[in-house]
C-alpha positions in Angstrom: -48.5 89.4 -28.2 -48.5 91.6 -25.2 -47.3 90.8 -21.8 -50.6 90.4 -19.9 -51.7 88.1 -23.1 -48.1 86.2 -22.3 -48.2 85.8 -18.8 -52.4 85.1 -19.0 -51.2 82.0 -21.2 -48.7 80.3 -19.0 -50.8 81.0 -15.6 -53.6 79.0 -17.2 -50.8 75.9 -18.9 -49.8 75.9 -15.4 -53.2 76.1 -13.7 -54.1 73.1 -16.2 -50.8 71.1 -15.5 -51.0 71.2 -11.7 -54.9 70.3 -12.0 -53.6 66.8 -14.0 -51.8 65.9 -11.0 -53.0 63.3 -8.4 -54.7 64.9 -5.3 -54.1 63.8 -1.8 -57.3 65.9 -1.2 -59.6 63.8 -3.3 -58.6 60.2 -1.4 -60.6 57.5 -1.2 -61.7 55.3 1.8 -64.0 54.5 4.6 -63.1 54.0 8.2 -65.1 50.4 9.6 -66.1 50.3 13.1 -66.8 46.8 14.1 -70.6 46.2 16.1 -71.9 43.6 18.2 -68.5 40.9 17.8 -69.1 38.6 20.1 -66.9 35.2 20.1 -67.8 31.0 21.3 -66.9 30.9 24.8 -67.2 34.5 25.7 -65.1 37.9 25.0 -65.9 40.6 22.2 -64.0 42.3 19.7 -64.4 46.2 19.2 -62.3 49.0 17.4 -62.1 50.2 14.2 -59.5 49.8 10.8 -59.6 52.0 7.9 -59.8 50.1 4.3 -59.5 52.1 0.8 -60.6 49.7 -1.8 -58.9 51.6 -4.7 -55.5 50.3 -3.4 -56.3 47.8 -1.2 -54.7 48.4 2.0 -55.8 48.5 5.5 -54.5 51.3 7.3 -55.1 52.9 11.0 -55.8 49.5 12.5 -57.5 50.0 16.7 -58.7 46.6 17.2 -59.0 45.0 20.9 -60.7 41.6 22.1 -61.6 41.3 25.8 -61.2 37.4 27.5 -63.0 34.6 27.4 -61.8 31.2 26.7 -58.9 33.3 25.1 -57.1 36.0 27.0 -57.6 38.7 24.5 -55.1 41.1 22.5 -55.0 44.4 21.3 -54.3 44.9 17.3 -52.6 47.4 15.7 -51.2 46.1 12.1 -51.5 43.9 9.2 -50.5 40.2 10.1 -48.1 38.8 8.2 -49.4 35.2 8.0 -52.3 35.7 5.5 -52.9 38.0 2.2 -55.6 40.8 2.5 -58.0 41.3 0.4 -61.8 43.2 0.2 -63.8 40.0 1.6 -61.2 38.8 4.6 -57.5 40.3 6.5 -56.1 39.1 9.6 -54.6 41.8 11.9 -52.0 40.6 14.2 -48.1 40.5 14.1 -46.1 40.8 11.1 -43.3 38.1 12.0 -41.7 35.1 10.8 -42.4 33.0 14.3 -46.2 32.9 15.5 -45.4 30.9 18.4 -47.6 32.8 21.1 -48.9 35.5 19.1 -52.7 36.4 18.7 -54.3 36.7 15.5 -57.6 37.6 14.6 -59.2 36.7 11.2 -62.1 38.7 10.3 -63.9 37.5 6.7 -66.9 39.7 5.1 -69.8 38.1 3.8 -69.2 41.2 1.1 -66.5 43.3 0.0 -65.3 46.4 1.7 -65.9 49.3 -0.4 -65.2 53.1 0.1 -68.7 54.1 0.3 -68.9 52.1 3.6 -72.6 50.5 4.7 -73.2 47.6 7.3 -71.9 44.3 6.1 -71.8 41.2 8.0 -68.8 38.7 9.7 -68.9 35.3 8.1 -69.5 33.1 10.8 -71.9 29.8 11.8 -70.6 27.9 9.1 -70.8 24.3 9.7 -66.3 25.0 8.2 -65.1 26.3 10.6 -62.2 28.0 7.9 -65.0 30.0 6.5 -65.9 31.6 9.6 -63.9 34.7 11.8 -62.4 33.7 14.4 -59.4 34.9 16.6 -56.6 32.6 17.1 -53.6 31.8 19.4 -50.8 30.7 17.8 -48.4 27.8 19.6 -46.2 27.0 17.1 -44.0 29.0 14.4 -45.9 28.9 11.4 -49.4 28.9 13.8 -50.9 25.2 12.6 -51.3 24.4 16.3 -53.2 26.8 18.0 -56.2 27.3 20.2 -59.2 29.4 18.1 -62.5 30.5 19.2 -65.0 31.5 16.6 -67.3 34.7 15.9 -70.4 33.9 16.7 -72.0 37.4 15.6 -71.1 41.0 14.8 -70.6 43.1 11.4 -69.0 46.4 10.7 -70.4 49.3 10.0 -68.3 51.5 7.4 -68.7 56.1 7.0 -66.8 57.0 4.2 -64.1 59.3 4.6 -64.2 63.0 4.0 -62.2 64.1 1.5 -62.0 68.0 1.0 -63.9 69.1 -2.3 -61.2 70.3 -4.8 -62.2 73.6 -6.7 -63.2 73.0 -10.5 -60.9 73.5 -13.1 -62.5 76.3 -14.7 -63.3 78.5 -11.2 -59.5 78.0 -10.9 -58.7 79.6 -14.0 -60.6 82.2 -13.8 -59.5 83.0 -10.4 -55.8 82.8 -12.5 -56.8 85.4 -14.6 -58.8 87.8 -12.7 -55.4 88.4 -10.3 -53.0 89.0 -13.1 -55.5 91.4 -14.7 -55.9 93.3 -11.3 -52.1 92.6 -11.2 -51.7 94.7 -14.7 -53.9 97.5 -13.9 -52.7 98.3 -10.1 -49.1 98.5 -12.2 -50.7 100.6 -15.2 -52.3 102.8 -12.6 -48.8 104.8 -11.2 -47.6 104.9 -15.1 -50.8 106.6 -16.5 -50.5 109.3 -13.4 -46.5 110.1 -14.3 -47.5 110.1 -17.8 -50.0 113.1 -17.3 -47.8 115.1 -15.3 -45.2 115.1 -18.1 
């Protein structure tokens, strides 16, 4: 086996094993903007979270509520009180002690995905736990609070953008066309000395 032959084969086993690896290029997810949020006894919500249904985790979290019969917050996190799932999160503080601390539930009346759309908030429900709502919190473990509930919005999801990785085969070919030009730009100088001798 020849050199070029050699080196050919383990530029394409290493084309192939870094191909197997995960991407960060090819991530999944869909930034959600919310629309229209409007609460009982005045104030709306606005902002925008990023959700990746693949892992389930809510990342990049701009949230803000203006006043009305609550004095409005700005949310930036994951709240520690509740668990998070495709159909509901809470964003607000990620503490032990709630007492005085906003948080604000928002429940789907579908799950997130990462090829966004327009999906409703839960709310109007004649149980009041079924509907979002932002709360303020006046004890530790936030069973005594004062709430007012959604009474309209959705969120609108965009998938994100993930760069387009090259296909396996156009990779390996690209492999083997610069080690071939490789060869021959080094073959080039030996054929010329050759002919002089």
């Amino acid at each position: 086996m020849n050199r070029l032959t050699f080196r050919s084969l383990i530029a394409a086993l290493g084309l192939i094993v870094l191909l197997s690896l995960p991407s960060i290029a090819s991530a999944d997810g869909a930034t959600w903007t919310l629309s229209g949020v409007t609460f009982a006894g005045g104030g709306t919500a606005s902002g925008s979270f990023d959700y990746n249904a693949l892992t389930n985790t809510y990342t990049d979290i701009h949230v803000t509520t203006t006043a009305g019969t609550l004095t409005g917050a700005m949310y930036t996190s994951l709240s520690s009180c509740c668990l998070v799932s495709d159909t509901g999160t809470a964003f607000g503080p990620n503490v032990a002690d709630f007492t005085n601390t906003p948080v604000l539930f928002l429940l789907f009346s579908a799950p997130l995905t990462n090829a966004g759309g327009t999906i409703q908030l839960m709310f109007g429900f004649v149980d009041p736990s079924l509907d979002s709502a932002e709360d303020f919190c006046t004890n530790s473990d936030c069973t005594a609070l004062s709430e007012r509930l959604v009474t309209g919005g959705e969120v609108v999801g965009v998938p994100s953008t993930a760069v387009p990785e090259p296909s396996v085969i156009s990779l390996l070919i690209v492999g083997l066309i610069v080690l071939l030009g490789g060869s021959i730009l080094r073959k080039v100088p030996y054929a010329q000395f050759s002919n002089i001798s």
